[in-house]
C-alpha positions in Angstrom: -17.0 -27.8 9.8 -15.8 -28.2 6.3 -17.2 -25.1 4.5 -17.4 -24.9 0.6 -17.1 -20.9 0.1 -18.1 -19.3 -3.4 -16.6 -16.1 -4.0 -17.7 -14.4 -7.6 -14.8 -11.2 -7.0 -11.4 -10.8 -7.4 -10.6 -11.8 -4.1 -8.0 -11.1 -2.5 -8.2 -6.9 -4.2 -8.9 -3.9 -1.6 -12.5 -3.0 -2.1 -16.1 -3.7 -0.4 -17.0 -7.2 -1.0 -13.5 -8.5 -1.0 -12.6 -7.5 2.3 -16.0 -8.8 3.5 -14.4 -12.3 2.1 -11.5 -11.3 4.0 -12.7 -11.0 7.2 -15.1 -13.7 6.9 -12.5 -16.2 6.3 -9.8 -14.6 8.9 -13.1 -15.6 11.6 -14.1 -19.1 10.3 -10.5 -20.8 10.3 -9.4 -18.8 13.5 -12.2 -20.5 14.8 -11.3 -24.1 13.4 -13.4 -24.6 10.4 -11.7 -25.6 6.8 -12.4 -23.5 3.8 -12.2 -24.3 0.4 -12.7 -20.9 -1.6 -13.7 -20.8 -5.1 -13.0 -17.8 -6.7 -12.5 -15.6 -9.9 -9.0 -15.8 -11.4 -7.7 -12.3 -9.9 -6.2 -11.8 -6.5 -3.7 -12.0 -3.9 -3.6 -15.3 -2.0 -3.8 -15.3 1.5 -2.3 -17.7 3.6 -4.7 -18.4 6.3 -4.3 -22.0 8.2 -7.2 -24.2 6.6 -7.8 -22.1 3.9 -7.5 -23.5 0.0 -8.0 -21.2 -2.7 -9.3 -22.5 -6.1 -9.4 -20.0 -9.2 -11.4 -20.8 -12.2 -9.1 -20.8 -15.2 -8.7 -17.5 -16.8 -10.5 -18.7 -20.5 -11.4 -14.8 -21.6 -8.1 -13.4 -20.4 -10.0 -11.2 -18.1 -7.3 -8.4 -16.8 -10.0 -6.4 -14.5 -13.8 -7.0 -13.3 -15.2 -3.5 -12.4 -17.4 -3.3 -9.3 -20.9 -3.9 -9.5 -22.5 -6.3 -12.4 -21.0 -7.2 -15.7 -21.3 -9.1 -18.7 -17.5 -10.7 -17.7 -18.5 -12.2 -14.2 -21.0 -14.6 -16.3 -18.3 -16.6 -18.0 -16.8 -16.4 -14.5 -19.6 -17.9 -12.6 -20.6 -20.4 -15.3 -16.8 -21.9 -14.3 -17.3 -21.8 -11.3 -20.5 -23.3 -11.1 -18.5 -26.0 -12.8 -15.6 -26.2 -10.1 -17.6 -26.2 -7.0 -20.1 -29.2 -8.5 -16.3 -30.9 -9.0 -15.7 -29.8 -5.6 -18.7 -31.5 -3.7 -18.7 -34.7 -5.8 -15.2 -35.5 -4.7 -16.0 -34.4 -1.0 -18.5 -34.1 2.0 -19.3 -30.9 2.5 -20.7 -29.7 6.1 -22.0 -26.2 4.8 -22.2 -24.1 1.5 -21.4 -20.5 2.3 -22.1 -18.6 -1.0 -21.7 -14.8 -1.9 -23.5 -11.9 -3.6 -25.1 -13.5 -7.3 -23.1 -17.4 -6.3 -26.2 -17.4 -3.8 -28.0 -19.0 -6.9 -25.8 -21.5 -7.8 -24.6 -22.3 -4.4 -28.0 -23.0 -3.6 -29.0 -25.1 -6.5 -25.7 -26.9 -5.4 -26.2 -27.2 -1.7 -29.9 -29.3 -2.9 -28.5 -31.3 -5.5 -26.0 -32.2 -2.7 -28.2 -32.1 0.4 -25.7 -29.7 1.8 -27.1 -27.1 4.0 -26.5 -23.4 2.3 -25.9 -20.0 3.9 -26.5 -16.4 1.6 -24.1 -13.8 2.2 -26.3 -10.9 1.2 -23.7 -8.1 0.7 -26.6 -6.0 -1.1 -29.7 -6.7 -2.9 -29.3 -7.9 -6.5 -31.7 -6.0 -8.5 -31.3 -2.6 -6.3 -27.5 -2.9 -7.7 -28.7 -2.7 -11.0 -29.6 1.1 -10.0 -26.8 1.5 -7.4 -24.1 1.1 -10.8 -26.5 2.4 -13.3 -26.5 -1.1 -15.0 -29.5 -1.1 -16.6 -33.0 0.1 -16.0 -34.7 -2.5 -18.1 -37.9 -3.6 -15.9 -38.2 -7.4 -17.2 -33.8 -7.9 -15.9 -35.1 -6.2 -12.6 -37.7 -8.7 -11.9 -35.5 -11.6 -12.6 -33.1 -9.9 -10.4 -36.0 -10.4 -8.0 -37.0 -13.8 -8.9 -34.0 -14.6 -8.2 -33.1 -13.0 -5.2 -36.3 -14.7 -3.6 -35.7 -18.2 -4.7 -32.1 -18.1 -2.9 -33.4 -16.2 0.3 -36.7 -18.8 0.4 -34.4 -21.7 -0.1 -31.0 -20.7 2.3 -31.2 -22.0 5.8 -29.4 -18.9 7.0 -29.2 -15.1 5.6 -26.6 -12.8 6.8 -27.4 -9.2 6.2 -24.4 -6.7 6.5 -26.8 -3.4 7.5 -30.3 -2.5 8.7 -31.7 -1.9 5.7 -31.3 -5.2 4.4 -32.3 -6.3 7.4 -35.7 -4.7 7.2 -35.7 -5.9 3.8 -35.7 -9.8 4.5 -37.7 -9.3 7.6 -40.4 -7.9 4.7 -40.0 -10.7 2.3 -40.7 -12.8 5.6 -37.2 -14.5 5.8 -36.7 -12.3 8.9 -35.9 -15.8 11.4 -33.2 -16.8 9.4 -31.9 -13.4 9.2 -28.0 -13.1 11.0 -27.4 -8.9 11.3 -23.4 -8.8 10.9 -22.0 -5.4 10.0 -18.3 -5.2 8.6 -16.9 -4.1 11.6 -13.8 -5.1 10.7 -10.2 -3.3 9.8 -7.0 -4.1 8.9 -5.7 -1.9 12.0 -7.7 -4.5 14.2 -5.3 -7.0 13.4 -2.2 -5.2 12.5 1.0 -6.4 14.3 2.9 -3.4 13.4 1.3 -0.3 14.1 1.6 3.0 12.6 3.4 5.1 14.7 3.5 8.8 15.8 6.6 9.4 13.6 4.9 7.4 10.5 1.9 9.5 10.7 3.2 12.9 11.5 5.8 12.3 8.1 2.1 11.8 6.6 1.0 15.3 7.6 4.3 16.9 6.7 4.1 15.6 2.9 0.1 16.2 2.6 -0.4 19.5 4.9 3.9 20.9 4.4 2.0 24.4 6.2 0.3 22.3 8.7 -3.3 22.6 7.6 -5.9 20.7 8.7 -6.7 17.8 7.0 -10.1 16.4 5.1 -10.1 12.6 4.2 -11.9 10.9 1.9 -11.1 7.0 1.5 -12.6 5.1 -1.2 -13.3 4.6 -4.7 -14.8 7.2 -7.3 -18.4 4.7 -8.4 -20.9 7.5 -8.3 -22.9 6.4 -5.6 -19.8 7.4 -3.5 -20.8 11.1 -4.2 -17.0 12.7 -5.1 -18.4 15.1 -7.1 -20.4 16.9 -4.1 -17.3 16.3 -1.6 -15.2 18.3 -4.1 -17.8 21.3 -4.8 -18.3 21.4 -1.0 -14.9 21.9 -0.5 -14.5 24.6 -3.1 -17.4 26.3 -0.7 -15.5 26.0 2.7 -14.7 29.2 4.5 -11.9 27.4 7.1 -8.4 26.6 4.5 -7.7 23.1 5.0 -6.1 20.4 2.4 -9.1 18.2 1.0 -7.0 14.7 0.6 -8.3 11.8 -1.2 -7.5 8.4 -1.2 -8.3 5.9 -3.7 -9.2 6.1 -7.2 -7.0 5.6 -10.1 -4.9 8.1 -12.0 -7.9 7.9 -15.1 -10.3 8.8 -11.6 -9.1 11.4 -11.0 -8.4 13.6 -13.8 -12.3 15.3 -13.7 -12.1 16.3 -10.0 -8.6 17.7 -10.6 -9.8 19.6 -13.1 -12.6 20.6 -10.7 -10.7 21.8 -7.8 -8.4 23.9 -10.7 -11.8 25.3 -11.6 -12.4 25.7 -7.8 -9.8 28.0 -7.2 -7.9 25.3 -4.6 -5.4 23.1 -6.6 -2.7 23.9 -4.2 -4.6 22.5 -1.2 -5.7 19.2 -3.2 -4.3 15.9 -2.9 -4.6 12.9 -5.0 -3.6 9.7 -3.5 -3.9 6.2 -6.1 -5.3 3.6 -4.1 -2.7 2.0 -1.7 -3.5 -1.6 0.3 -5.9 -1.4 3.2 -3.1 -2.2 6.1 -1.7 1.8 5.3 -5.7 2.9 4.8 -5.2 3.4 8.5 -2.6 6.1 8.6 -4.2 8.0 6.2 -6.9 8.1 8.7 -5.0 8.9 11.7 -3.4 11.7 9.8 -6.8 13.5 9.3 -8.7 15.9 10.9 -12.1 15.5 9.6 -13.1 12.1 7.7 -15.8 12.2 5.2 -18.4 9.9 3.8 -20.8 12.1 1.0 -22.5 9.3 0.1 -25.3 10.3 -2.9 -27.1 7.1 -3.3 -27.8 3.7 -2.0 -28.4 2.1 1.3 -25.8 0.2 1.8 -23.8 0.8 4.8 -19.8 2.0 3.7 -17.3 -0.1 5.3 -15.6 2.7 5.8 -17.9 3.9 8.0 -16.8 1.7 11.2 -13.2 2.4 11.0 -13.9 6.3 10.7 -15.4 5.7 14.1 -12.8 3.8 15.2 -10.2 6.8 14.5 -12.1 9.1 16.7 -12.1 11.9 14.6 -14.9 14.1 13.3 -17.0 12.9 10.9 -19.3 14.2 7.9 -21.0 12.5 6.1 -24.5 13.0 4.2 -27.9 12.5 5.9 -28.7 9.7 3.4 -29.8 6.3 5.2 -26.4 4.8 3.6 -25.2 6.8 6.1 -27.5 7.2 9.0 -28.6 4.0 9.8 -25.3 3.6 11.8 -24.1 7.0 12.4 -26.5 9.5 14.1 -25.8 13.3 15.2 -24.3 11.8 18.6 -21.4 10.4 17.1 -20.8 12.5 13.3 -22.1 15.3 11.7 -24.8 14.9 9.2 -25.6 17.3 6.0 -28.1 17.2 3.3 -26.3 16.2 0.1 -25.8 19.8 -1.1 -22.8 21.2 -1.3 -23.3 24.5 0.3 -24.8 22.4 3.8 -22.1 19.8 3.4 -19.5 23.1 2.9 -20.9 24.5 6.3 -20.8 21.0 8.1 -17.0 20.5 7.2 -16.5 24.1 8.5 -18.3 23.2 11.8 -16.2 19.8 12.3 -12.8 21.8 11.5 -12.9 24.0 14.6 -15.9 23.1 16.7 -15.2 21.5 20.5 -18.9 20.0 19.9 -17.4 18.3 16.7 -14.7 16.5 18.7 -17.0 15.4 21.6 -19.2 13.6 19.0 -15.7 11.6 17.6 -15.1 10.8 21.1 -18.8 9.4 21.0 -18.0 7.6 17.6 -14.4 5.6 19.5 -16.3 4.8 22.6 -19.2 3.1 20.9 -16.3 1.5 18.3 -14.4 -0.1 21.0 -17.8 -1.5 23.1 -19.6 -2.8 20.2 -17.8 -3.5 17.2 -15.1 -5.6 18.2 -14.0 -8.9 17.2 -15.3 -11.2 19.5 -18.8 -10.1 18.8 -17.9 -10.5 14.7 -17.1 -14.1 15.6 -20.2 -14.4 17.8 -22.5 -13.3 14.9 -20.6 -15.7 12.4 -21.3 -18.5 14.6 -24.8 -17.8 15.0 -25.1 -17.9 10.8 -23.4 -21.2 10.5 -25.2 -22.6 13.3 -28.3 -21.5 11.8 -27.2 -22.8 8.6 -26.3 -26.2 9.7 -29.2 -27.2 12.1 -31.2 -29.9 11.4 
C-alpha cells in the first residue's frame, strides 16, 4: 500500500506516542508498504527504506511541545492539515493512517478524498484533558467527545493500544472495527549491538559503588506517572538499596531531590537526565526491582512490556493502568500508598516468590509479545482499513 501517515508529535523524540510512531512505521515498510509521514517540525529522522518524512514549517519558532494537549500543537495541526490536503491532491493514496487529535482531520481528508482512514487511538481525547490537568471546563470536554465519536463512527478501522480502550469502543459500539495492539515493542528487540555483561556491570559499579540492590524507575515526571509516591515509598523501605531514576530533566528533578534530602537517603539516590531508548535497556538489566507507581489514568505504560521482558521483579501500583496487563502472577501489586508500596519493594528485594513471578513476567514476554504477532495485528488494521 501507499499509506499517508499524520503524526501531530515531535517525532522522532523518546517518549510514549513517538515511539508508538516508531514502531508502527519500523512494521509497515518492513512489510513493503510506502510511508509518507507528516509531522511537527521537531525530531530525529529516521531512515527507514520507504519512509519520507515531511515537517510542517516551523512559523511560531516552536523549541518544545510538552506532552499531552497544548495551545502550540494548533498552529501545528492547522499546517498540517494543509500539507497532507497538498499531499493527496498530487497523489493516490491507498490508506490514511492518522494519530491521536490528526484522527479529525485525517478523517475529513480520507472523505474528501475517498481514501479509506484508520484511527490510531493512543488514548482518549477528552480523558487527556484530566490525565494532564488541561482543563476541567465541561463544554471543551464534550467537544473533546463530539469529536472523538465523529472520527471513531467515521474510521474504517480503530486500533486500540490497551484494554481499556478496548472496552471503551466496544461501548460506543465501534467494537468490529476495533484492532487490540499493545506497544509491545523495545529498542532491545531490535538492537544489533547488545549490551553486554561488562557494559552493565560498569552500570552497577557507578550507580550501586557498595553493590546495593538496585530500584529503577524509567520515565518521565507528568504526574500521572506517580514520582512523588515512588520517592516517599522509598524513604519508608526497611531493606537499603539505591532508588535510581531515569528520565526527567535537570528542572524535574530538583523537588524529588530535595525530597529524598528531606528523606534522610540522598546518598542512595540517583538522578539520571533522560538518555535515548537504545541505552533504556541497560539501565534495566542493571536493576534489581523495576517500578511502575502509576497514580492516575488507564493507559497502559509502555514501559510496562519491556519490564517484563527484563525478567526482573516488578512493583507497580494496583491501579488498572497497571493491572490490566500485569497481574500478581507475574509483578507485585500495591495500593498507591506509600507505606504498602514501601512494603512491596521490601518484599521484591529479597523474596524467592518475587523472582519466580519475573520469571513468569519473561516467559509470557517471549510467547506473546513478540514481533511477528505486532506485525500480525498491524496487518489486520490496514486490512480492515482498506476493505471494500
Amino acid at each position: 500500500m501507499n499509506i499517508l501517515m499524520l503524526a501531530p508529535e515531535p517525532f522522532f523524540q523518546p517518549r510514549g506516542t513517538p515511539i508508538s510512531v516508531y514502531f508502527r512505521l519500523k512494521a509497515l515498510t518492513d512489510m513493503g508498504h510506502t510511508v509518507d509521514l507528516v509531522t511537527y517540525p521537531l525530531g530525529e529522522d529516521m531512515p527507514f527504506p520507504g519512509l519520507t518524512i515531511t515537517r510542517v514549517p516551523n512559523l511560531l519558532r516552536v523549541k518544545k511541545i510538552k506532552i499531552g494537549p497544548s495551545p502550540a500543537k494548533l498552529p501545528l495541526d492547522a499546517l498540517m492539515t494543509a500539507w497532507a490536503f497538498g499531499k493527496l491532491v498530487r497523489r493516490r493514496y491507498d490508506l490514511i493512517f492518522s494519530h491521536e487529535e490528526a484522527g479529525l482531520f485525517g478523517l475529513v481528508l480520507g472523505k474528501l478524498f475517498r481514501t479509506p482512514h484508520l484511527y490510531d487511538m493512543h488514548s482518549s481525547l477528552p480523558q487527556q484533558l484530566e490525565n494532564f490537568d488541561f482543563s476541567h471546563n465541561t463544554a471543551l470536554k464534550a467537544a473533546f467527545t463530539a469529536i472523538e465519536n465523529f472520527v471513531l463512527k467515521g474510521s474504517r478501522s480503530v486500533i486500540v493500544i490497551c484494554r481499556d480502550l478496548l472496552d471503551y469502543v466496544n461501548g460506543l459500539g465501534y467494537g468490529d472495527k476495533a484492532v487490540f495492539l499493545e506497544n509491545i515493542l523495545d529498542f532491545n528487540d531490535f538492537d544489533p549491538n547488545p549490551s553486554t555483561e561488562e557494559e552493565i556491570a560498569a552500570v552497577r559499579r557507578t550507580i550501586a559503588p557498595g553493590g546495593e540492590k538496585i530500584v529503577l524507575y524509567a520515565g518521565n515526571f507528568e504526574p500521572y506517572q506517580g514520582v512523588p509516591l515512588l520517592v516517599e515509598a522509598f524513604g519508608r523501605m526497611k531493606e537499603k538499596a539505591v532508588l535510581l531514576i531515569v528520565g526527567g530533566s535537570a528542572d524535574d528533578h530538583v523537588s524529588v531531590r530535595k525530597r529524598a534530602a528531606e528523606l534522610g537517603f540522598a546518598e542512595r539516590f540517583v538522578l539520571v537526565e533522560k538518555v535515548p531508548p537504545q541505552r533504556v535497556p541497560i539501565y534495566i538489566k542493571a536493576g534489581d526491582v523495576l517500578v511502575s507507581p502509576r497514580a492516575s489514568g488507564t493507559n497502559t505504560p509502555l514501559k510496562i512490556y519491556a519490564y517484563l521482558k527484563g525478567g526482573k521483579p516488578i512493583v507497580a501500583t494496583n491501579l488498572w493502568t497497571n493491572a490490566q496487563v500485569l497481574t500478581e502472577d507475574i509483578a507485585i501489586l500495591s495500593p498507591p500508598e506509600p507505606g504498602k508500596f514501601a512494603a512491596a519493594l521490601d518484599f521484591a528485594l529479597v523474596s524467592e516468590e518475587a523472582q519466580k513471578r519475573a520469571a513468569a513476567g519473561a516467559e509470557l514476554a517471549a510467547r506473546e509479545y513478540t514481533y511477528p504477532r505486532y506485525r500480525e495485528k498491524i496487518t489486520e488494521a490496514i486490512t480492515k482499513a482498506a476493505a471494500r
